[in-house]
N, CA, C and O atoms as a CHARMM CRD file, in Angstrom:
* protein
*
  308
    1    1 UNK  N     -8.92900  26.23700  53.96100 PROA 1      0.00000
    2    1 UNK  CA    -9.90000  25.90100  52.92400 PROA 1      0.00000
    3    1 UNK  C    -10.81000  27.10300  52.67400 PROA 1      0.00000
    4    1 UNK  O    -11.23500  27.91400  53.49600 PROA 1      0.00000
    5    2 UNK  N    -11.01700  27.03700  51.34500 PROA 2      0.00000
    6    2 UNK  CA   -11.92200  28.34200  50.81900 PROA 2      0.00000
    7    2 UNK  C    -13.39100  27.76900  51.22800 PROA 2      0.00000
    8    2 UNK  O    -13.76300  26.60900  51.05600 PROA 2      0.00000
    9    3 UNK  N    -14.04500  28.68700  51.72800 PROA 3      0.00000
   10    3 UNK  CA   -16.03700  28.42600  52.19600 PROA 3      0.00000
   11    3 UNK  C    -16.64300  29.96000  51.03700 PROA 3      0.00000
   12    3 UNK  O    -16.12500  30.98500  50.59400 PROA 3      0.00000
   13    4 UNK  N    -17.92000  29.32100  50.97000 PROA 4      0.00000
   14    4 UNK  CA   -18.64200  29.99800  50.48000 PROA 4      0.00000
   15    4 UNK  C    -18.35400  30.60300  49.20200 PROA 4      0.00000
   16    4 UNK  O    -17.83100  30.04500  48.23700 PROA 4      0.00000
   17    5 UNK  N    -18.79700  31.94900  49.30000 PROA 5      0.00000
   18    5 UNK  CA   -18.44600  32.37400  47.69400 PROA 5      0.00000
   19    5 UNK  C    -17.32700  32.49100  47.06600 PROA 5      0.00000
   20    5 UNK  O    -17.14000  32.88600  45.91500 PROA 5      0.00000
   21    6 UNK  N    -16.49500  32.09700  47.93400 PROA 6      0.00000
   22    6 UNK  CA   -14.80700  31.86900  47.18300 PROA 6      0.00000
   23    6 UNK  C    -14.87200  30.55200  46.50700 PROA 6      0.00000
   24    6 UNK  O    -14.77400  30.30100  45.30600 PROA 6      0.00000
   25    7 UNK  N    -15.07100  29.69500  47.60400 PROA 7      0.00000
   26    7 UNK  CA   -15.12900  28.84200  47.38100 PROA 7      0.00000
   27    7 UNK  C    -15.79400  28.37800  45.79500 PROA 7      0.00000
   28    7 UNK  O    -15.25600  27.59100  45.01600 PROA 7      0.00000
   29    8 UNK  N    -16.91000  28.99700  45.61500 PROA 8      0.00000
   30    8 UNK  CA   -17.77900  28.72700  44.19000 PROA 8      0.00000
   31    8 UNK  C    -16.69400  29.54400  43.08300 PROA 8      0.00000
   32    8 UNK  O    -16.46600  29.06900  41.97000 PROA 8      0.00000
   33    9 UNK  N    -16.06500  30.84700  43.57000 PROA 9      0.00000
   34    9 UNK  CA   -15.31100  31.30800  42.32100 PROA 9      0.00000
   35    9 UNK  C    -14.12500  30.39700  41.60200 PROA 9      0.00000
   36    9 UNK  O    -13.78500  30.22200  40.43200 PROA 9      0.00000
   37   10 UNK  N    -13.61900  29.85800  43.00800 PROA 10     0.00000
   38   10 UNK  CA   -12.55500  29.41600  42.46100 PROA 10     0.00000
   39   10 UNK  C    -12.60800  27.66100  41.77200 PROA 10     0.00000
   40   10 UNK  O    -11.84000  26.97600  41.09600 PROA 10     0.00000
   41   11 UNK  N    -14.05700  27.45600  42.43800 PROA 11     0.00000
   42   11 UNK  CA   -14.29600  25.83000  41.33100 PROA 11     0.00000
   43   11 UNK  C    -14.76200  26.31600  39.63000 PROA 11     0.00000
   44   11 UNK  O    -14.63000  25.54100  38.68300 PROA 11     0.00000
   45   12 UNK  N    -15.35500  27.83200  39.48200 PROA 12     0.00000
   46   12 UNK  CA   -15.73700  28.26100  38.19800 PROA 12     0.00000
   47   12 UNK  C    -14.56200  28.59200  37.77300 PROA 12     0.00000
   48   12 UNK  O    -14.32600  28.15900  36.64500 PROA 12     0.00000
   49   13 UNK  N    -13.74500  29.19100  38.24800 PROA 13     0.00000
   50   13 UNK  CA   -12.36100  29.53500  37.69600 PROA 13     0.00000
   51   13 UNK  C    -11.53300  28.15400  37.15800 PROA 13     0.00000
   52   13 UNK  O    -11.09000  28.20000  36.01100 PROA 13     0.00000
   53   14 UNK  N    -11.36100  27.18400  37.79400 PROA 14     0.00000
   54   14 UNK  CA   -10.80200  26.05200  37.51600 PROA 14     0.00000
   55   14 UNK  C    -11.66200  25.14500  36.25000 PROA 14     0.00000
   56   14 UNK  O    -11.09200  24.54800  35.33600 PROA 14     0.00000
   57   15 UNK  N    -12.89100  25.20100  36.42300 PROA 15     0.00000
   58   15 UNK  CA   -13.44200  25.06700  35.52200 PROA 15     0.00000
   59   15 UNK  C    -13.42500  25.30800  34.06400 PROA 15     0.00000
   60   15 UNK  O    -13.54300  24.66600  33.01900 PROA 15     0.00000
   61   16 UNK  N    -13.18600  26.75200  34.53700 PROA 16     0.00000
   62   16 UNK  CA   -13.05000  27.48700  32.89400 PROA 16     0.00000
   63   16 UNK  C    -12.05500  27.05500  32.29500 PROA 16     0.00000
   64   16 UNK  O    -12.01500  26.82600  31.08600 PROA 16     0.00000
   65   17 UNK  N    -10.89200  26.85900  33.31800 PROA 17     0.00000
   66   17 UNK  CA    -9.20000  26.58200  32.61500 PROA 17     0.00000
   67   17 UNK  C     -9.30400  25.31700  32.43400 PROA 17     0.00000
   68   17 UNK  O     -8.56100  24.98700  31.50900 PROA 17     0.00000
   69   18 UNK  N    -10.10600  24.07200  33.05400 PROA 18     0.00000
   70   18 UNK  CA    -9.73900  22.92000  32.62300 PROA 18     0.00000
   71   18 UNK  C    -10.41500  22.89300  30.57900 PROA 18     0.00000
   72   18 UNK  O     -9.77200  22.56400  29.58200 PROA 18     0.00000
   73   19 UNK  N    -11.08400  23.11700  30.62600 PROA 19     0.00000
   74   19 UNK  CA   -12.56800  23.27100  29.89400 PROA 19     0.00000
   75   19 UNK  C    -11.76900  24.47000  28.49700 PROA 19     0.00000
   76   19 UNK  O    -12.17200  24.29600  27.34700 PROA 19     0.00000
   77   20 UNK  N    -10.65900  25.62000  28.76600 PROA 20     0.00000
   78   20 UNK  CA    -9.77000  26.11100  27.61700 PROA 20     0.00000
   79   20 UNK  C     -8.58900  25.13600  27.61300 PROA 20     0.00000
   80   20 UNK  O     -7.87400  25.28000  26.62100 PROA 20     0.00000
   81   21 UNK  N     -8.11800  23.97600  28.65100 PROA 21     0.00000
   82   21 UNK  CA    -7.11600  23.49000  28.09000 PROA 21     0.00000
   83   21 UNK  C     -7.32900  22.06800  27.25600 PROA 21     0.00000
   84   21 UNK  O     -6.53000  21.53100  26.48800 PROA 21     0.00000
   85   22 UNK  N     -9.09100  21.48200  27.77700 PROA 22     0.00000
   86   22 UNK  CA    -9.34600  20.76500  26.50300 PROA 22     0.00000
   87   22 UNK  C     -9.65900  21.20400  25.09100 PROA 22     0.00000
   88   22 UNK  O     -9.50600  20.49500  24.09600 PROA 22     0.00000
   89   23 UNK  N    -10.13100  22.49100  25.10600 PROA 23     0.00000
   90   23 UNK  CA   -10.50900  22.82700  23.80800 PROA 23     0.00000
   91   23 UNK  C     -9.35800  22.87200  22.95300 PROA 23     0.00000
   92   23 UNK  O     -9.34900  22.52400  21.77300 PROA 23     0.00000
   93   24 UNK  N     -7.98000  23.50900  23.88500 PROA 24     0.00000
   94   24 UNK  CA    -6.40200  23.22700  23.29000 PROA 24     0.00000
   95   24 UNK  C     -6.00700  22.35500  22.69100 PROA 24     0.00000
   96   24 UNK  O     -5.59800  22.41200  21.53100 PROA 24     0.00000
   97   25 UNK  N     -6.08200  21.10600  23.60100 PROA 25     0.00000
   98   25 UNK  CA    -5.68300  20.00100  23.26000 PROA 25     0.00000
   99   25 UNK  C     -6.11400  18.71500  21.73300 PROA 25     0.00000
  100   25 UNK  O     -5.54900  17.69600  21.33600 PROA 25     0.00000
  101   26 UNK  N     -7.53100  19.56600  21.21400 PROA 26     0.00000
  102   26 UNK  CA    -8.44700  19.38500  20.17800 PROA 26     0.00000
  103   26 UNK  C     -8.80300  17.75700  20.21500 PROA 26     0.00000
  104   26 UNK  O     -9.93800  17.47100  20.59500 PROA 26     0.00000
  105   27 UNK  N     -7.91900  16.69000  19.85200 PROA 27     0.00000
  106   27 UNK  CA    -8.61000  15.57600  19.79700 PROA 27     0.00000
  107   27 UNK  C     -8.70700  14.75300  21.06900 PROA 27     0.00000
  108   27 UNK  O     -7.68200  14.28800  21.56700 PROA 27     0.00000
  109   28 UNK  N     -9.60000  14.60600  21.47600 PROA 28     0.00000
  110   28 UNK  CA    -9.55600  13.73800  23.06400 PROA 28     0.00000
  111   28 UNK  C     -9.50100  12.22400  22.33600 PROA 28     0.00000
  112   28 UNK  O     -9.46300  11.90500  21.14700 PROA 28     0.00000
  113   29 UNK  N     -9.51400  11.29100  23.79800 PROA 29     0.00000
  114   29 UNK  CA    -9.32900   9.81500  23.26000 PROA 29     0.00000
  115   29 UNK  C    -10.71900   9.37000  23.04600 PROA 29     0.00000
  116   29 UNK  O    -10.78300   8.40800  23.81200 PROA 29     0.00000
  117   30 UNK  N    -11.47800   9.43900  22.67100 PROA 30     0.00000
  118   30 UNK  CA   -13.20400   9.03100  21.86700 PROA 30     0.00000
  119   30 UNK  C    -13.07300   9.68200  20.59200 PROA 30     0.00000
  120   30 UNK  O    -13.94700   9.32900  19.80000 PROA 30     0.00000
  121   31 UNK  N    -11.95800  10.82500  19.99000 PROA 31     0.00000
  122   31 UNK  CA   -12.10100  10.81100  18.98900 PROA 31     0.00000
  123   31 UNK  C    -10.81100   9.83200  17.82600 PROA 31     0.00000
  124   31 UNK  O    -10.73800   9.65300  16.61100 PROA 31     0.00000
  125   32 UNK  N     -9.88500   9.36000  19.15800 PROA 32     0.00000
  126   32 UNK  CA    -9.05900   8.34200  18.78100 PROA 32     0.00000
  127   32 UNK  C     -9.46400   6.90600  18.88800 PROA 32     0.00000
  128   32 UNK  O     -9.07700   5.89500  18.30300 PROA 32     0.00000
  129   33 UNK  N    -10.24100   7.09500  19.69000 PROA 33     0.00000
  130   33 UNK  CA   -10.89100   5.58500  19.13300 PROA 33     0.00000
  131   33 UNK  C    -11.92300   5.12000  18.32400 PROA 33     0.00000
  132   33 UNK  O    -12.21200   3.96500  18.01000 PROA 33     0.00000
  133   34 UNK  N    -12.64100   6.60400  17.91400 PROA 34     0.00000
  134   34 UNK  CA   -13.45900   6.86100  16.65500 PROA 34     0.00000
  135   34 UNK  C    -12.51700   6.12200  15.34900 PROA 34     0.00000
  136   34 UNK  O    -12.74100   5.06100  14.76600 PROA 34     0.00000
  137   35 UNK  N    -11.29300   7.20000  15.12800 PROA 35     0.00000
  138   35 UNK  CA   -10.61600   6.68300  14.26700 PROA 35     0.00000
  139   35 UNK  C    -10.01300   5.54600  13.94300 PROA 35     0.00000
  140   35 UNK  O     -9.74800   5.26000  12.77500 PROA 35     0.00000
  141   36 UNK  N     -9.69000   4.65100  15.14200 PROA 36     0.00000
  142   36 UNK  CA    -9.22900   3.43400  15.21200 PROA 36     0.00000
  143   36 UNK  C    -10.46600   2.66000  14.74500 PROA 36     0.00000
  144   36 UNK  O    -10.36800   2.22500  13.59800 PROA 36     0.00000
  145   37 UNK  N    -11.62400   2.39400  15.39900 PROA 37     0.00000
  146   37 UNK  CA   -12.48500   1.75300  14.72300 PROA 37     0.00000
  147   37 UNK  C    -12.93800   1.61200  13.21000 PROA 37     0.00000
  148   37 UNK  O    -13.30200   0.63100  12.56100 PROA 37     0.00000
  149   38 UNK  N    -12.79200   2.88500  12.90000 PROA 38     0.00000
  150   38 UNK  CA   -13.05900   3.13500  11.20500 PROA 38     0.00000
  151   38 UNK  C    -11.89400   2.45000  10.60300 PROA 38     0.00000
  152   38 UNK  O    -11.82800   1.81000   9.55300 PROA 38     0.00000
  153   39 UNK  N    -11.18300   2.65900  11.29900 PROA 39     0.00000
  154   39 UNK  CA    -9.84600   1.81900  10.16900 PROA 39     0.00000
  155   39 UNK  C    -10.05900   0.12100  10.17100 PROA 39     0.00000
  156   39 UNK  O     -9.32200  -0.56400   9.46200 PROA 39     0.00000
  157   40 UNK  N    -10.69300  -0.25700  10.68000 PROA 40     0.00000
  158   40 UNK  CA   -10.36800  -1.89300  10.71600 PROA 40     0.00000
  159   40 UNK  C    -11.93500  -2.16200   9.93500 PROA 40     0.00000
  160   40 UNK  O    -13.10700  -2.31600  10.27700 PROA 40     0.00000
  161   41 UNK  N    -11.25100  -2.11600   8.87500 PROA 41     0.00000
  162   41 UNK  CA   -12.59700  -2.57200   7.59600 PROA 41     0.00000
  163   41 UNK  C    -13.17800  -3.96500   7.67200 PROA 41     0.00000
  164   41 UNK  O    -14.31600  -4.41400   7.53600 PROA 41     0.00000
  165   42 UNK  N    -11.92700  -4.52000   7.95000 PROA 42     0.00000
  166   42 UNK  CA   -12.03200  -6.03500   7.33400 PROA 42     0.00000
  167   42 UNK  C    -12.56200  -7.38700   8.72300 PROA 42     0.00000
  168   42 UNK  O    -11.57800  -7.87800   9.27700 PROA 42     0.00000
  169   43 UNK  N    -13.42600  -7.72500   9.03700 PROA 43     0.00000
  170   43 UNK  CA   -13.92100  -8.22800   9.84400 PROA 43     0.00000
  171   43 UNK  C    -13.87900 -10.18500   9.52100 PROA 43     0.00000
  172   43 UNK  O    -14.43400 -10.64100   8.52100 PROA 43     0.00000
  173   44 UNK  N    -13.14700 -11.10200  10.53500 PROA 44     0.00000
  174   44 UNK  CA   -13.25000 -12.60100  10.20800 PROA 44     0.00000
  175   44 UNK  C    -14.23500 -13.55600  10.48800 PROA 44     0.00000
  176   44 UNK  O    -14.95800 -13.48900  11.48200 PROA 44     0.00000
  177   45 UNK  N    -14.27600 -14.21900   9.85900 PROA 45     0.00000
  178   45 UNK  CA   -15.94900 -14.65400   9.15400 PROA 45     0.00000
  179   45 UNK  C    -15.86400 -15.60500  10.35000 PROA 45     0.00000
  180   45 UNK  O    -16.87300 -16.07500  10.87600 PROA 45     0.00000
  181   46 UNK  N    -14.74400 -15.84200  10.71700 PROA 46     0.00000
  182   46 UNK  CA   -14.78300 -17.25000  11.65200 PROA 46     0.00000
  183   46 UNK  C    -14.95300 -16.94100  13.45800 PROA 46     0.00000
  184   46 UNK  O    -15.88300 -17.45800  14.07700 PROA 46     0.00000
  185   47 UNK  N    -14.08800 -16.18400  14.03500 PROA 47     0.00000
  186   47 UNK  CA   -14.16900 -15.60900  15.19800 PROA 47     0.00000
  187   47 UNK  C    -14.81000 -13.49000  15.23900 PROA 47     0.00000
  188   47 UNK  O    -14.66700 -12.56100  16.03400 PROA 47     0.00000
  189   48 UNK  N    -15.13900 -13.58100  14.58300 PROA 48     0.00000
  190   48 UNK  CA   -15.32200 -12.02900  13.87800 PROA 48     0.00000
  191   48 UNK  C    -14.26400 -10.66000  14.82500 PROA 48     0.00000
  192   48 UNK  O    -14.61200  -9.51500  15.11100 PROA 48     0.00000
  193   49 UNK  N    -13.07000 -11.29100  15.07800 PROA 49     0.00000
  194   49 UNK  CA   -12.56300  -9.81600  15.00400 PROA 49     0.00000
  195   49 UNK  C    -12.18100  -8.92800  13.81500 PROA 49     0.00000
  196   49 UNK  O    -12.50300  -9.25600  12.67400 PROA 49     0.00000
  197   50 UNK  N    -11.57000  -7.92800  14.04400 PROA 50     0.00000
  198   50 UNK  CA   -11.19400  -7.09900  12.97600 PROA 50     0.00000
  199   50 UNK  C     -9.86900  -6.37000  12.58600 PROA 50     0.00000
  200   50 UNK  O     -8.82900  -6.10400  13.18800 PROA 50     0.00000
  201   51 UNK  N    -10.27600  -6.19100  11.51500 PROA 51     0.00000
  202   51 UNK  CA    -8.48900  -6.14100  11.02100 PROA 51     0.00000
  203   51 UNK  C     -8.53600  -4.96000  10.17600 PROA 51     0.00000
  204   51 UNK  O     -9.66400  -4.56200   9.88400 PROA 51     0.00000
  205   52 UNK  N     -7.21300  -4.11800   9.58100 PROA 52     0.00000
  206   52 UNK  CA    -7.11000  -2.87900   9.26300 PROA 52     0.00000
  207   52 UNK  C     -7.17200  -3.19300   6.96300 PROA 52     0.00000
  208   52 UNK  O     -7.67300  -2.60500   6.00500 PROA 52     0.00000
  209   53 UNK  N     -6.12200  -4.72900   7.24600 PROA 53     0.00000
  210   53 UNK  CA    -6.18900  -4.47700   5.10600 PROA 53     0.00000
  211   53 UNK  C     -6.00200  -6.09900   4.99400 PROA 53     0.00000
  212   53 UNK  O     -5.39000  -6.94700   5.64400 PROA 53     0.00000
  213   54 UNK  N     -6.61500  -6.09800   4.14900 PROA 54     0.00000
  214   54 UNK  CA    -6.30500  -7.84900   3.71300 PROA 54     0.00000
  215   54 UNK  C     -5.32100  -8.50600   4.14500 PROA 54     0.00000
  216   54 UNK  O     -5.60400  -9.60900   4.61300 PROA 54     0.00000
  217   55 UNK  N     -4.37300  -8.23600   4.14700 PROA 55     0.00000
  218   55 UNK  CA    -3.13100  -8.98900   4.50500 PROA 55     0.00000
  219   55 UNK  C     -3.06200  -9.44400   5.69900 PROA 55     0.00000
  220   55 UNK  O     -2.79900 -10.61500   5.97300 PROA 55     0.00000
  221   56 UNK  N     -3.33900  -8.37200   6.66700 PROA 56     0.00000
  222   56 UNK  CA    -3.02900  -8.68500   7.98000 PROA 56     0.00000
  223   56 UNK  C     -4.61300  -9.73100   8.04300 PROA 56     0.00000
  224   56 UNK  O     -4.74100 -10.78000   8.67500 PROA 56     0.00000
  225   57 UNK  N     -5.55600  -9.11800   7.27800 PROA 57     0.00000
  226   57 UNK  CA    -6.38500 -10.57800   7.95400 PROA 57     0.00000
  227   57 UNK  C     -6.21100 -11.87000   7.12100 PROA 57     0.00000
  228   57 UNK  O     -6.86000 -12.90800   7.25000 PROA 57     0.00000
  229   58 UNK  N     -5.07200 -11.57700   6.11700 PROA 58     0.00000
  230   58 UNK  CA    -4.99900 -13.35000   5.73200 PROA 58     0.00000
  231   58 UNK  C     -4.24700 -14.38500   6.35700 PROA 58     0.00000
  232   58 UNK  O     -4.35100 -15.61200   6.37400 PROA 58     0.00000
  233   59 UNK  N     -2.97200 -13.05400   7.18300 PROA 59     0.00000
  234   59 UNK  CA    -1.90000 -13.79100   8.01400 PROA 59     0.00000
  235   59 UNK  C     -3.47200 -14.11700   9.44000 PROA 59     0.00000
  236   59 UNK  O     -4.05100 -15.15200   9.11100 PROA 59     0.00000
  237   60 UNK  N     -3.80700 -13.79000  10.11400 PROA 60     0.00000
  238   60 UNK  CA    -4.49300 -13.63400  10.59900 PROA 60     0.00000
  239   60 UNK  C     -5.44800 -15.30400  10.65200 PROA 60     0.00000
  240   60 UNK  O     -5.63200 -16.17500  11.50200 PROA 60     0.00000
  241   61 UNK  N     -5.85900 -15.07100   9.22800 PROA 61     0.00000
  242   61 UNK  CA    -6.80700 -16.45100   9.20200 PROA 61     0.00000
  243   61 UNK  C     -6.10100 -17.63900   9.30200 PROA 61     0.00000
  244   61 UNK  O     -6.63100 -18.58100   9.89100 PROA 61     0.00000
  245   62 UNK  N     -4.61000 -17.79200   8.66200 PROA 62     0.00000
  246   62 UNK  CA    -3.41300 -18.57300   8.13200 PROA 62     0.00000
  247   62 UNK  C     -3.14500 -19.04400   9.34700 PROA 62     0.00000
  248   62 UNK  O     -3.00900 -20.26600   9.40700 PROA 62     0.00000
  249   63 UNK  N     -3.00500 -18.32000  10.52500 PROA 63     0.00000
  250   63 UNK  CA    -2.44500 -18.66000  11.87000 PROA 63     0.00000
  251   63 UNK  C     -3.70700 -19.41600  12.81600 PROA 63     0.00000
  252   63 UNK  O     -3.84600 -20.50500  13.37200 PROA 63     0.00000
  253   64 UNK  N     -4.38700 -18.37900  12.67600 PROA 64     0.00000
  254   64 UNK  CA    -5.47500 -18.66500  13.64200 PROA 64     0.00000
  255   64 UNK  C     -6.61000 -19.89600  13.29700 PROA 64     0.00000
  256   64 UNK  O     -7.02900 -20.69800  14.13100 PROA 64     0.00000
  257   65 UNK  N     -6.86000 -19.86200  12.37800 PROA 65     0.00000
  258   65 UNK  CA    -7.51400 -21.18400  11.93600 PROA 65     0.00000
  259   65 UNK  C     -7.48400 -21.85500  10.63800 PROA 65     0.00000
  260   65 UNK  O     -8.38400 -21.90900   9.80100 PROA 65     0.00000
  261   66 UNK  N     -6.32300 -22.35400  10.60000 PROA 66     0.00000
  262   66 UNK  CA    -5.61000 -23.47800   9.68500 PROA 66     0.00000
  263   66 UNK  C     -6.45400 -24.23000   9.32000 PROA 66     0.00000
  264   66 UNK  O     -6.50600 -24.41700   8.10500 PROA 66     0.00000
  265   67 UNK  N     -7.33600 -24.87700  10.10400 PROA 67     0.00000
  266   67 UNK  CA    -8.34600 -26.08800   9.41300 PROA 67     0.00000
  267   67 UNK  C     -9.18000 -25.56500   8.81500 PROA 67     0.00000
  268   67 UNK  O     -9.91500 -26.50700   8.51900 PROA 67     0.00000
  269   68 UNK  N     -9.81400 -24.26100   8.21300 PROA 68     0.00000
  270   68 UNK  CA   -10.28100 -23.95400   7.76700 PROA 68     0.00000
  271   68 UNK  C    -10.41700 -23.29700   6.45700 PROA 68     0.00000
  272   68 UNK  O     -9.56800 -22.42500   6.26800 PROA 68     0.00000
  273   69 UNK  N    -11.12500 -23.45300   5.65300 PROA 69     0.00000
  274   69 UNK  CA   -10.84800 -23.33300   4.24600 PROA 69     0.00000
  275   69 UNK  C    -11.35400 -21.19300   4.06900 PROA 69     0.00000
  276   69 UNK  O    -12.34900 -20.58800   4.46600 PROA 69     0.00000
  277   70 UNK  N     -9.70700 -20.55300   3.07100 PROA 70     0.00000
  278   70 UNK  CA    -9.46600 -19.81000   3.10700 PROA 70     0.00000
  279   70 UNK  C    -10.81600 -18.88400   2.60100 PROA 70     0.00000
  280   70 UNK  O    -11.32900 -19.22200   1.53400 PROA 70     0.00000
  281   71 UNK  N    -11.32900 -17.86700   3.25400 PROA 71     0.00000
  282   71 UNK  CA   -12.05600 -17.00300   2.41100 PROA 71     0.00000
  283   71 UNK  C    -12.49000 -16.64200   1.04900 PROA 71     0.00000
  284   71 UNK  O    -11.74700 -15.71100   0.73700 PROA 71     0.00000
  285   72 UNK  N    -13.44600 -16.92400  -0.11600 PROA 72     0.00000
  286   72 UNK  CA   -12.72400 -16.03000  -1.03400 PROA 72     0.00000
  287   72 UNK  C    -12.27700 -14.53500  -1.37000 PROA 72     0.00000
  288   72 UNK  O    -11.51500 -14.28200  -2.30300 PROA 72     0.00000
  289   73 UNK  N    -12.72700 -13.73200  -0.66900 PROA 73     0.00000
  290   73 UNK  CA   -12.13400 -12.43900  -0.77100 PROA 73     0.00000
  291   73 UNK  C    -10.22700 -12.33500  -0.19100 PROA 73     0.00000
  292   73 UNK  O     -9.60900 -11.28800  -0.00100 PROA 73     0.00000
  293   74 UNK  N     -9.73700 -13.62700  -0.04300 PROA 74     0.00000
  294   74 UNK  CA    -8.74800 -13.76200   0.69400 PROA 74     0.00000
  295   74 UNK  C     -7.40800 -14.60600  -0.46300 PROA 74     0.00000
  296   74 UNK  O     -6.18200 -14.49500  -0.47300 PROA 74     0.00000
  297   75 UNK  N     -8.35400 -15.41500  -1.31500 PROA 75     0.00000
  298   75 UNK  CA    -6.99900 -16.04500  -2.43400 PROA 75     0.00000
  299   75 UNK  C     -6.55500 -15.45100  -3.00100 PROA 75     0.00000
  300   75 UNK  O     -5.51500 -15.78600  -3.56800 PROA 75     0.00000
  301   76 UNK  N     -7.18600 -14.07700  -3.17600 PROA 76     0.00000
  302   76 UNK  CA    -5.95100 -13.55600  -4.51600 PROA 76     0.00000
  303   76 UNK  C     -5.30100 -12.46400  -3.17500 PROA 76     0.00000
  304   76 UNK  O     -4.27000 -13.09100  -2.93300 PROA 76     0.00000
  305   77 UNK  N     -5.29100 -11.93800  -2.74800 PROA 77     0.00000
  306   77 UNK  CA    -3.96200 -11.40700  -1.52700 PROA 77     0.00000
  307   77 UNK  C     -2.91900 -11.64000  -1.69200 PROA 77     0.00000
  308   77 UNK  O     -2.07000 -11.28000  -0.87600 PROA 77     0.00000
């Protein structure tokens, strides 16, 4: 095992390379789940999850709560 001032070079050295191989890699996963969030516009009035385009939240409402009378932003779909 490395002691002392090796020891510190070689955690700055590793450092540096982890730290150029994220800058490589450009999008980390917080900026993929940035994007995922922005995409799901459409939010249900009844259980409020969220959904990406009308459709999927009309199948969505159609399945999930039948007894309930359809949205109007949802009849013409």
């Amino acid at each position: 095992m490395a002691r002392g001032h090796q020891k510190i070079q070689s955690q700055q050295k590793a450092q540096e390379k982890a730290a150029k191989l994220k800058k490589q890699q450009g999008h980390g996963l917080s900026d993929q789940m940035k994007a995922a969030q922005k995409a799901l516009v459409f939010s249900c009035a009844v259980c409020k999850s969220q959904m990406p385009d009308p459709k999927t939240y009309k199948q969505h409402f159609e399945n999930k709560h039948p007894k309930n009378e359809l949205p109007a932003e949802l009849k013409d779909v």
